[in-house]
BATOR-938992 format. One record per atom (N, C-alpha, C): x, y, z. Coordinates in steps of 0.1 Angstrom, whole numbers, plus 5000, padded with zeros to 4 digits. Layout:
XYZ...
***
This chain:
500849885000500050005000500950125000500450244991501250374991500350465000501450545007500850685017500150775004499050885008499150935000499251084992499151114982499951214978499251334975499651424970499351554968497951524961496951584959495551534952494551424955495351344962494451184970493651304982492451244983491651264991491651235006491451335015491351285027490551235031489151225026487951185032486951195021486251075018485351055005484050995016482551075018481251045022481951045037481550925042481950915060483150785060483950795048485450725049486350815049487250775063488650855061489450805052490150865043491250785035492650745040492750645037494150595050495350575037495050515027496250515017495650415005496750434994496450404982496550204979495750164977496150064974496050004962495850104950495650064934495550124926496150154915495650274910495750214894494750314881495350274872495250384860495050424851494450494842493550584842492650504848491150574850490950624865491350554875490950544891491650504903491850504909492250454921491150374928492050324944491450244947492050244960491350314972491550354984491550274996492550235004492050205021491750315027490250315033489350435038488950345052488650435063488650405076486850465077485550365079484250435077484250555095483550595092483350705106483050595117482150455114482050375126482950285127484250315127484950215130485750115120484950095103485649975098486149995087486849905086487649915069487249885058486749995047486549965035487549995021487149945010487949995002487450074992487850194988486550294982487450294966486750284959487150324941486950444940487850504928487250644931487950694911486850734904486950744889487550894893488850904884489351034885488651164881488951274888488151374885488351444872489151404863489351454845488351354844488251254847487351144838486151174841485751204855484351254860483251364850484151434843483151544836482951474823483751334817483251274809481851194804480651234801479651124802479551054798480250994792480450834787480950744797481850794806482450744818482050754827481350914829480550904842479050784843479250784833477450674833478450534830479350494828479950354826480350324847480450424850480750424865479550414872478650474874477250494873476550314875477050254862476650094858477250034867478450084865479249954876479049884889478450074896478050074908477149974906475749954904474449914902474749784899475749744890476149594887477049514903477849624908478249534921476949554933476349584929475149654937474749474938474249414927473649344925473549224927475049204932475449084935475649044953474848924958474748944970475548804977475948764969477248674971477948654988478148564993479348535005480648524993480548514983481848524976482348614969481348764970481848864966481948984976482549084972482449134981480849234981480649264994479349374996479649454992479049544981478749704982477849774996479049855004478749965015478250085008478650164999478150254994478350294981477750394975478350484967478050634965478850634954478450804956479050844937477550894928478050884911477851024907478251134916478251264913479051324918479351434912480251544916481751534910482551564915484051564912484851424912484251324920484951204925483851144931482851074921482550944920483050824928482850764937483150654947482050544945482750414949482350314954483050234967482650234977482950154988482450024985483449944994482949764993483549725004483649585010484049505019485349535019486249515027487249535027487949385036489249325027489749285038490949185031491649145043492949125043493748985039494248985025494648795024495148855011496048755013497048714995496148674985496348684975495548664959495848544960495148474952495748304948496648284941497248434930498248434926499348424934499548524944500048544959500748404963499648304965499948194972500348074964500348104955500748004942502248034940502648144939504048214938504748184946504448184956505148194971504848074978504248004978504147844986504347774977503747804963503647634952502147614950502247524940500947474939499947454947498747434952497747344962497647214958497547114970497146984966495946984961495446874958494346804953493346844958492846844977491946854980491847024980492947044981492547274979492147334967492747274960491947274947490547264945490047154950488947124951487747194962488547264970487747294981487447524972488547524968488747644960487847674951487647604946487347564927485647574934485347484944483847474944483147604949483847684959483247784960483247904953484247914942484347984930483147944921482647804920481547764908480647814911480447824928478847884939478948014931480048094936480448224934479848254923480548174913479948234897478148214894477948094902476548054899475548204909476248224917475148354922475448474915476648504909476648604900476148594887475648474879475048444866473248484875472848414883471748474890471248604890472548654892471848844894472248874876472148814868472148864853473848924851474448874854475748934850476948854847477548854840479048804841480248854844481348774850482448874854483148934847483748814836484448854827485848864827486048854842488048864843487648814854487948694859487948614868489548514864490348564868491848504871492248534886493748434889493848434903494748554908494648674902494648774910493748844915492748824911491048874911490548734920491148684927490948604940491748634952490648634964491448674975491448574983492148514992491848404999491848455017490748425022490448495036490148405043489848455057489348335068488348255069487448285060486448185058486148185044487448195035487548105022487448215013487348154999487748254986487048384986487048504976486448554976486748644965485848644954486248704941486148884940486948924935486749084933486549174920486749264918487149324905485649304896484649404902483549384887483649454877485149514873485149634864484849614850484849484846484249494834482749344830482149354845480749254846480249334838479649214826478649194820477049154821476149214817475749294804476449414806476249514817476049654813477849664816478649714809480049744808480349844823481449774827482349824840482949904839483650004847484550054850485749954848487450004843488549914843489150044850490449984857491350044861492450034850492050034839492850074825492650144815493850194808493350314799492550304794491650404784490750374777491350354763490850214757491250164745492250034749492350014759493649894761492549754761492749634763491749514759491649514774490149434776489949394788490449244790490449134779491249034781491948994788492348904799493548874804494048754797495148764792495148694783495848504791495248414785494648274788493848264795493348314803492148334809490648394806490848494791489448514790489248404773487748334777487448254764487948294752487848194747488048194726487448324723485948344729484548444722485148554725485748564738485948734744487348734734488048674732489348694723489148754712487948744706486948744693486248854693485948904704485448984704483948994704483448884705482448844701481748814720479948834718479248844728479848724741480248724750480348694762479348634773478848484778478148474783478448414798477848324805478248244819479648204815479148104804480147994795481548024797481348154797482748234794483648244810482948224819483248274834483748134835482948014827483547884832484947894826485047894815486047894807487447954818487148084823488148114829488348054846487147994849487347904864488247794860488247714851488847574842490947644842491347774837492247794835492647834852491547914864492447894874492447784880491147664877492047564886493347504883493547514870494647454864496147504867495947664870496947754878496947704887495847694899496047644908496947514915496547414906497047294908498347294903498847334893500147274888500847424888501047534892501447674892501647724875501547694867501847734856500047764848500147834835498947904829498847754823497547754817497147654808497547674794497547804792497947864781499247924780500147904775501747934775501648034762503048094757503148214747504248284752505148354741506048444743506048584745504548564741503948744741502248694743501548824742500448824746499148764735500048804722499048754707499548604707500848584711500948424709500048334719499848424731498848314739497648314738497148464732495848454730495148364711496448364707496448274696496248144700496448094711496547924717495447934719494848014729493448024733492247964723492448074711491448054702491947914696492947864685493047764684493747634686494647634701495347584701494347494716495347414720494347354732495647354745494547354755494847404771496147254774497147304783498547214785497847214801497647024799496946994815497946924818499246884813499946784813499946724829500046884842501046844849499446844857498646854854497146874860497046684870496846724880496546584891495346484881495546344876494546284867493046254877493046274891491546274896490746424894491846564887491246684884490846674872491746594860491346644846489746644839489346514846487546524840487046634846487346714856486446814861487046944851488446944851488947124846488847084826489246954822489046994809487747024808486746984807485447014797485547164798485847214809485547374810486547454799486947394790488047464780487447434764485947404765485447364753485447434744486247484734486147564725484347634719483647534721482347574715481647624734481147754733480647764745479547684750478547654742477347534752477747394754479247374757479847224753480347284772480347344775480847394788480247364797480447284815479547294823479547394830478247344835477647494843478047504857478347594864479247654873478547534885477247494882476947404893477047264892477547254879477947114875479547074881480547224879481747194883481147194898480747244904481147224920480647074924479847034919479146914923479946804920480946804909481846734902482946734911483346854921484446894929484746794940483446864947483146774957484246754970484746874974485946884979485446794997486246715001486746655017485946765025485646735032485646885046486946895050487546785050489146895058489946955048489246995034489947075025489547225032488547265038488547405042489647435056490647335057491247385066492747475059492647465047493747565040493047695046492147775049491847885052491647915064491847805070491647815090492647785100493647675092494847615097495747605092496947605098498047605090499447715086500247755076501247825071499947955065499347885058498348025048497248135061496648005066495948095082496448185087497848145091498448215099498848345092499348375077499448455069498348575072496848475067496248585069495348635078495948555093495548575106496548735107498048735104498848825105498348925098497548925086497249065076496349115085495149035085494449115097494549165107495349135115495749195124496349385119497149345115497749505106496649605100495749495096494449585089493949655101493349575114493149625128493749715128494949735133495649855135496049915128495949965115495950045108494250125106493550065109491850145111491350125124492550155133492650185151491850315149490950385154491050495158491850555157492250725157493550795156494050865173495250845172495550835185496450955182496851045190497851145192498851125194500251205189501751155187502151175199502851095206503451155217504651115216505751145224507051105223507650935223507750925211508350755215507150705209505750775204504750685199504350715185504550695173504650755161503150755160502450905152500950875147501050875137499650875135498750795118499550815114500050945108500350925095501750875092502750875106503850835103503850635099502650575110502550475108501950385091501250535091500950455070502150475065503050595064503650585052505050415061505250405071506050315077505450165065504150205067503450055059503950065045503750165042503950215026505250205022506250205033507950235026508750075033507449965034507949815033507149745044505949765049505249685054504549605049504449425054504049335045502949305049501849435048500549395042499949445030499149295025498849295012497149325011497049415005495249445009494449414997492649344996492649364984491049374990489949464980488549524981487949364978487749314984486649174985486249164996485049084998483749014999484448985018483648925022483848875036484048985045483949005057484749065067485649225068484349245074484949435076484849415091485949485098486049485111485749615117484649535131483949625138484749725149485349805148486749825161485649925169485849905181485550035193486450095201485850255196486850375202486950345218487550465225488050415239487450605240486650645251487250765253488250815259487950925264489651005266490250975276489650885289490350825303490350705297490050625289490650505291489550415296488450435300487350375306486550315292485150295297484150215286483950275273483950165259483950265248483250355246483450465240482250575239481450485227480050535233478450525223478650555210478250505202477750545186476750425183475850485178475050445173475050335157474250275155474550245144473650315133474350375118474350435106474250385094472850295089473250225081473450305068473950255057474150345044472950355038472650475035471250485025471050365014470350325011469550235001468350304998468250304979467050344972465550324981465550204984464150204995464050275010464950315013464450405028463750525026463150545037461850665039462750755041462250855041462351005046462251025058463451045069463151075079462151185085461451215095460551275097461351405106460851555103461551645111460951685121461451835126460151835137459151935130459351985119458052025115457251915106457351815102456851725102455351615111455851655123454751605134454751665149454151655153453951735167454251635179454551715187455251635202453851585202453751455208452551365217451551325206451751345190450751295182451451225174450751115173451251015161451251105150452151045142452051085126451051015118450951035105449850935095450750825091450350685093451450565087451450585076452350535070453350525058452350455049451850375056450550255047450450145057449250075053448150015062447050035066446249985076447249845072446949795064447449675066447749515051447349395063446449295060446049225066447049095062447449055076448448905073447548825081448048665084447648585090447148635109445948575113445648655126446748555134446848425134448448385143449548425142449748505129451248555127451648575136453548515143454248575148455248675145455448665135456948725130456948875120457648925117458249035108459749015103459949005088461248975087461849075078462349215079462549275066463249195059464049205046464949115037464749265025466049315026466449465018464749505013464449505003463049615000461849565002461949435010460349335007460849375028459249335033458649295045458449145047459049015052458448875050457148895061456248835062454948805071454348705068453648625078452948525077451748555071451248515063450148575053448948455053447648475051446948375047447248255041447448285030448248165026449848095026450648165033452248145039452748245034453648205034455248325034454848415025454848525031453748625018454948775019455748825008456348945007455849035005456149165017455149295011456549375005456349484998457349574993457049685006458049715010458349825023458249955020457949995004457750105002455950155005455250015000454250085000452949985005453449855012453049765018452149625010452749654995451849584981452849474984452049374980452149204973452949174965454249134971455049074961455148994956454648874961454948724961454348664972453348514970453348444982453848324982454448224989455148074993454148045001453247924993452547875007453547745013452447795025453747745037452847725049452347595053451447595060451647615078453147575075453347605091453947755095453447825087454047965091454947955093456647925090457647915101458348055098458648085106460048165104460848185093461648265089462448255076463848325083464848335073466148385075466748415065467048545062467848565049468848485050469348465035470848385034471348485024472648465021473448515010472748474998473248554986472748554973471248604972470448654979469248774979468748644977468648514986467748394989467148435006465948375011465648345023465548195022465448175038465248045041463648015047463047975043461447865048461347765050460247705052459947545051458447545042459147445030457447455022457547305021456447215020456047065019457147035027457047065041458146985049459446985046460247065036461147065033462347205037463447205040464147355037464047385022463447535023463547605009464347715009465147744998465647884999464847944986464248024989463248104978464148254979464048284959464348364960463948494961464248614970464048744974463148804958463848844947463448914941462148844933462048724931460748644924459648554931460348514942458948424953459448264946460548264939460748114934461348014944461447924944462447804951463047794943464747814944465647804939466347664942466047564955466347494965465747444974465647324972465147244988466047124991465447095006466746965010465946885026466046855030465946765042464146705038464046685049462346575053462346665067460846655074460446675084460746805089461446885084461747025083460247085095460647145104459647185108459447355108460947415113461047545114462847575109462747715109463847765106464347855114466047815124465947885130466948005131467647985122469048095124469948075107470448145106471448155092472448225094473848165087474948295087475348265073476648315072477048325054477248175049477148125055477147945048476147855055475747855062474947745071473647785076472447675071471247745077471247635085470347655093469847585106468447555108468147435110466147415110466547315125465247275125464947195132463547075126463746965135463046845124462346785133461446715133460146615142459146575132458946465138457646425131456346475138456346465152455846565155455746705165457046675171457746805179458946845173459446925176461146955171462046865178462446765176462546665185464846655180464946755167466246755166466846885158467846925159468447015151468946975143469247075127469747055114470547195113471647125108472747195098472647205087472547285075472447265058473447315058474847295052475547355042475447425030475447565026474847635020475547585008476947575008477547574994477647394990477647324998477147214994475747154988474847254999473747234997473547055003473847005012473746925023473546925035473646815040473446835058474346795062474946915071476346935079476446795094475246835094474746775113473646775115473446655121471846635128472346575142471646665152471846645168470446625171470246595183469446585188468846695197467946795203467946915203468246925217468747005225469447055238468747135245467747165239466047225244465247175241464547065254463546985252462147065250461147025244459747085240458846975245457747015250456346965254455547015242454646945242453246925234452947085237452947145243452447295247453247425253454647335249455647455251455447555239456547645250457247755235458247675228457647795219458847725207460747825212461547745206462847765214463347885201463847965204464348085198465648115194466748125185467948095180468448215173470248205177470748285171472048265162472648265159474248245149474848335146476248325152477348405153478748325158479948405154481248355163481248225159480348115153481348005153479947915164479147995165477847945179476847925175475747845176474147865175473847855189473347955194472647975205471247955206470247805213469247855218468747885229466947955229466847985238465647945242464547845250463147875255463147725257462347665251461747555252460847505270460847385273460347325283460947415291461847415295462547465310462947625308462947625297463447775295464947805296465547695291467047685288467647745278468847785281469547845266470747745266471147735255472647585246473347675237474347645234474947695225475947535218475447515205476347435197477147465189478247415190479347445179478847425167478747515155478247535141478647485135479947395140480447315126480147165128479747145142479846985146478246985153478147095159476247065163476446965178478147015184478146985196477847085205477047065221476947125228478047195235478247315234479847365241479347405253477847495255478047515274476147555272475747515287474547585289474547645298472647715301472647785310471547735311471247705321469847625329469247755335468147745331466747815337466947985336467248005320467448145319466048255320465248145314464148185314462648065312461548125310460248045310460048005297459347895292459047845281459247965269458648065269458448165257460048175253460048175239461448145236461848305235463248375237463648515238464648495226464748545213465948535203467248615211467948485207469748595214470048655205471248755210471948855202473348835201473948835192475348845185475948955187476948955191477449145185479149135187480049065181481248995179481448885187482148875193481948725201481348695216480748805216479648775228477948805222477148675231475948685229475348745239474048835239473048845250472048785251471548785264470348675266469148795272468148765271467148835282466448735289465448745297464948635307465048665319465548595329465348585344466748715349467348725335468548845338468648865324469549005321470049095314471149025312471848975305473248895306473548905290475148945295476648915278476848815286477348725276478148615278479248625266479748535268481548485257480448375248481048365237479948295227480848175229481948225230483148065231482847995242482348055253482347915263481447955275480748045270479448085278479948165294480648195292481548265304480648415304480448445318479948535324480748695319480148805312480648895311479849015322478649015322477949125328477049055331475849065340475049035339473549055349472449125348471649255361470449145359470349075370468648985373467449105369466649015367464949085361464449125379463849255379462949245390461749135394461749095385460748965389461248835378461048755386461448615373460348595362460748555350459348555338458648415339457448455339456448415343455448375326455848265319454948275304455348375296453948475295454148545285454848685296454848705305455148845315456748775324456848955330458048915338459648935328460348955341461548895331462249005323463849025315464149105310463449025294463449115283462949125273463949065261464049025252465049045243466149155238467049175247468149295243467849335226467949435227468249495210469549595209470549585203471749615202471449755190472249875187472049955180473950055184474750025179476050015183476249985193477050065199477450015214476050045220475050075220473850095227473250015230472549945244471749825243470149905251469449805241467849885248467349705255466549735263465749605266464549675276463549565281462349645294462549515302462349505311462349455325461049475331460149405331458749445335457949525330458449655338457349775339458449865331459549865327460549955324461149945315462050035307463050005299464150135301465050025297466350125297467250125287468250205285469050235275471050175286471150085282472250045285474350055277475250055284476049995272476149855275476549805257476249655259478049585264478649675266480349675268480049575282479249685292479349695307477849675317477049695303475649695309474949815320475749935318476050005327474650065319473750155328472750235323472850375317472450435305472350535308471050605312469750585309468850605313468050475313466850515326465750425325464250505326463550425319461750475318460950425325460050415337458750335337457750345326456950265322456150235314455150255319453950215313452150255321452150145326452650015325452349875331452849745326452749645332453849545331453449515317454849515308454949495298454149335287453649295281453149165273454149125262455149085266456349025258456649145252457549235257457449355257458549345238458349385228458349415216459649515212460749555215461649685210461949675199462049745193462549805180463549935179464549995175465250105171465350125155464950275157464850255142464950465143465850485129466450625134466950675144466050785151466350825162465250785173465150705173463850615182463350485188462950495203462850335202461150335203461250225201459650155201459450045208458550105219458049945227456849985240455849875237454749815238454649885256454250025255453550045268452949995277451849925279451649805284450249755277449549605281449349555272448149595264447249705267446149765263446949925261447449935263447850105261448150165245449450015241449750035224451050105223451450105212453050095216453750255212454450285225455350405229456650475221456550585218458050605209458850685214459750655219460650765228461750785220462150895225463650945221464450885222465450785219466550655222467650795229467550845227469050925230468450915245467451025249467051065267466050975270465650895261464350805268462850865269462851035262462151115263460451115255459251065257458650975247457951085239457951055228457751105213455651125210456050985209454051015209453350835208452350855212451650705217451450655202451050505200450450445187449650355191448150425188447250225195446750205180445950045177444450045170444149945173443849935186442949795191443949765203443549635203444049555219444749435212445849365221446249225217447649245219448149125214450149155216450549225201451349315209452449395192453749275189453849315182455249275175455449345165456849425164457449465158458749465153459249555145460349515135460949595130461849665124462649815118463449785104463149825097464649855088464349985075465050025071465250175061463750235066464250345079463650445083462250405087461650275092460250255087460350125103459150175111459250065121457849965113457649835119456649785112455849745126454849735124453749715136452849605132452649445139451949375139450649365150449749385151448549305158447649265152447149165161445749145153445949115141446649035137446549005116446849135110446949255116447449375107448549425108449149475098450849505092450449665092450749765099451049915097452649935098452950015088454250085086454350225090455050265101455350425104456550485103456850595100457750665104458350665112459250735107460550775123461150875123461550955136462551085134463551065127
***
């Protein structure tokens, strides 16, 4: 990485700029520090090229095309910004050698890395053919290898709509052995083509040399078109999988889901990215990345600041940074004694679907506003609200029914008779249960893209690879693991929260490496290890049947129930933790389910709620309510929290900053449940769905 220079930017939107990590013709390509804490990496089309409109609208696309892709194998778009002087795009940021990197410098990968590589690249490509696009330069520099596996980068020239390149204008986008016969040709570009270039890095991969050899760049791209791929030194249990992908004729090609299935990599092939010489590599980048988007600290004698410490990076420090997919790190400031971190809130980045925050000339102290829309009538058992980016999930008359959050209209319904629960997964899929089965339906059409197990009853938690159900024939009588990129079943346990015929149902979370439940018969919470679906630690009698969902927020979870409690997600170890003024009793009693909003924790205790940090649990303010709470409901959402006055009253909106209340919401009697996301709380009773504003 270079310090940076005369003209680089100090600050693009709410990224500090910390230094250069790319530059080319058209753009650079920034390590930026976000205002909360994390590391991203911002693109940024130069400002000669910006008054261009041919460029400014090819930048414009590009955004919208990495927009599009929701990938665990790519990286996330955090933001952008397609006006003014300096056009930006922020993305994931994070720390690991290219595959080029590790191919140079270690040697080849065996057999099974290969394999374990190669398959989550086919996923990769198969969820980017999904969102309508092709990459188009997928070689192993345009691979980054991280802590929990590959992760493809660079959409500067995804197809259909043409990318940004970090090269002149007029130079080829080709890399040459790696883009198809067609792209050599010039000619239209399809999936086919993305295979074509997966087939040439496994072959890099495996044996460290190109498939295609040449003394210059026309003589390799001459092999390409008519010459054929050198597998000589290719492992013979690889060659049926990587030749077909070099078929000169593109529909002679398999499809990105054919090679992974063909792959079929060991499970102890994912330990190249967890254990070992390479882990440790990019256990070390990380760390540097950490302290290099430390907070800024003041120079004092004997202690070099920021900026001495970038350019130190810059003039021979060996980190290698690259804008991919996976893992942005959460850091928390310290204030100025050294005590508990200071408060921030969380900021999420605008998205085309968020409301209009509300001002104060907008509505008046102590009166509701007019809702946004509603209501919309869902199922009268409904329990749940699940945003998923522009849709509302709800239990609907007929099942899994999507509203659009702009305006509360019918997207799509999944019937689904057991109402269960859903969970976003990566690639803009959720998870259900339709005919007894796990489904992942997808977000933008209401399709099943996927199903897998028997007896499926509910769904209880998801992270970037693994969904989690639970199975009975006629109680939840076990837990399930699905492997997302396999699309298998990782583990089947037996469940660690036993259920009665008339219990609650048990309530679940995933994070750190944990699935935590919580409720059942006794009112127990478990935590199983996510890769093996072994029990690591419990807590007996946290609470009463009614299951309370836990909270994640890096490697500690919170609980509510009989106490307000962090724990260590690793081994269930005591961090903080303040008893309920009365123990929960069914539906009453008891602390509530914590709701996290940065360092801020909200929860109610009975009759009350308070505004906590979730560091120390330390308070900063508390509220009485009009009366003991009915599974008392929080929500944060803007500058506001929401929750359920008491159980005829209807639900309260206070100031989250002073706890100061805003204005009452009733229409009728019964239990609320509610939900938040882009500027908009959502309000369930009674079968009805109202959407409100927020300051």
């Amino acid at each position: 990485m270079k310090a940076l220079a005369t003209g680089d930017p100090v600050r693009l939107g709410p990224h500090r700029i910390l230094g250069v990590l790319g530059e080319g013709g058209m753009g650079k390509v920034y390590l930026g520090r976000h205002d909360r804490g994390h590391a991203v990496a911002v693109k940024v089309l130069l400002p000669e090229l910006a008054h261009d409109p041919h460029m400014s609208h090819r930048f414009v696309r590009e955004a919208r095309a990495a927009q599009a892709v929701t990938s665990p194998g790519v990286a996330r778009v955090l933001g952008a910004w397609t006006e003014g002087e300096r056009p930006w795009i922020a993305s994931e940021f994070l720390a690991g050698p290219t595959l080029d990197e590790v191919v140079e410098r270690r040697g080849p990968l065996d057999e099974a890395a290969v394999r374990a590589v190669g398959a989550v690249l086919a996923r990769t490509l198969e969820d980017i053919h999904a969102a309508g696009l092709v990459h188009r330069d997928l070689k192993p520099a345009n691979i980054v290898l991280t802590s929990t596996g590959p992760r493809v980068i660079d959409f500067g020239i995804a197809r259909p709509e043409h990318g940004l390149t970090l090269t002149t204008t007029g130079t080829g986008p080709v890399t040459p052995g790696y883009g198809p016969p067609e792209q050599v040709l010039g000619l239209r570009v399809g999936p086919p083509g993305d295979v074509f270039a997966l087939g040439a890095v496994l072959a890099y991969a495996a044996t460290g040399r190109r498939a295609y050899g040449g003394t210059d760049v026309a003589a390799v791209q001459y092999q390409v078109v008519h010459g054929a791929p050198d597998l000589s030194a290719l492992p013979p249990a690889l060659r049926p999988v990587v030749a077909p992908c070099f078929a000169r004729d593109p529909a002679h090609r398999p499809s990105p889901a054919q090679v992974a299935a063909a792959l079929a990599p060991p499970e102890s092939a994912r330990r190249l990215w967890r254990r070992g010489p390479l882990a440790d590599d990019i256990a070390r980048r990380e760390a540097e990345a950490r302290k290099l988007c430390a907070p800024p600290v003041p120079e004092t004698p004997g202690c070099p600041g920021r900026r001495r410490f970038v350019v130190g990076l810059a003039g021979g420090g060996a980190l290698a940074l690259a804008a991919a997919g996976g893992g942005a790190w959460w850091l928390l400031g310290k204030d100025g004694d050294g005590g508990r971190p200071a408060e921030k809130e969380a900021t999420p980045e605008p998205r085309p679907w968020d409301a209009k925050r509300l001002d104060a000339a907008d509505h008046r102290d102590g009166e509701p506003p007019t809702p946004l829309w509603g209501p919309v009538t869902a199922h009268p058992l409904g329990r749940w609200l699940q945003p998923v980016r522009d849709l509302l999930l709800v239990a609907g008359k007929e099942g899994l029914t999507a509203l659009r959050v702009t305006d509360g209209r019918e997207r799509w319904v999944v019937p689904n008779e057991h109402r269960s629960h859903s969970a976003p997964l990566p690639n803009g899929l959720v998870a259900t249960v339709f005919e007894d089965r796990l489904a992942a339906v997808d977000t933008g059409t209401g399709r099943t893209r996927w199903s897998a197990g028997e007896n499926v009853m509910r769904v209880l938690a998801a992270d970037e690879s693994t969904v989690y159900v639970t199975t009975g024939e006629t109680t939840e009588d076990r837990v399930c693991a699905f492997d997302l990129t396999k699309r298998a079943l990782l583990w089947d346990v037996r469940t660690p929260i036993s259920h009665h015929y008339d219990s609650g149902d048990s309530r679940a979370a995933a994070g750190s490496g944990r699935l935590v439940l919580f409720g059942g018969e006794a009112g127990n919470a478990a935590a199983l290890d996510a890769g093996t679906g072994r029990t690591v630690w419990r807590l007996p009698h946290q609470g009463m049947a009614v299951g309370l969902p836990p909270v994640f927020a890096g490697g500690t979870v919170y609980l509510g129930g009989n106490s307000l409690t962090a724990r260590r997600a690793a081994d269930g170890g005591e961090i903080w933790s303040i008893p309920a003024k009365e123990k929960s009793y069914g539906y009453v009693g008891g602390w509530s389910t914590p709701v996290l909003d940065g360092d801020a924790l909200y929860a109610v205790d009975g009759d009350r709620i308070s505004r906590r940090n979730r560091h120390d649990g330390k308070a900063d303010w508390t509220r009485s309510l009009a009366g003991l709470a009915y599974t008392a409901s929080v929500t944060v959402q803007g500058g506001m929290v929401w929750v359920s006055d008491a159980q005829d009253k209807g639900m309260i909106a206070l100031d989250k900053a002073t706890g100061a209340p805003v204005w009452t919401w009733s229409n009728g009697y019964g239990e609320w449940l509610t939900a938040g996301a882009g500027n908009r709380v959502f309000l369930l009773r009674d079968g009805q769905v109202t959407a409100m504003p927020v300051t």
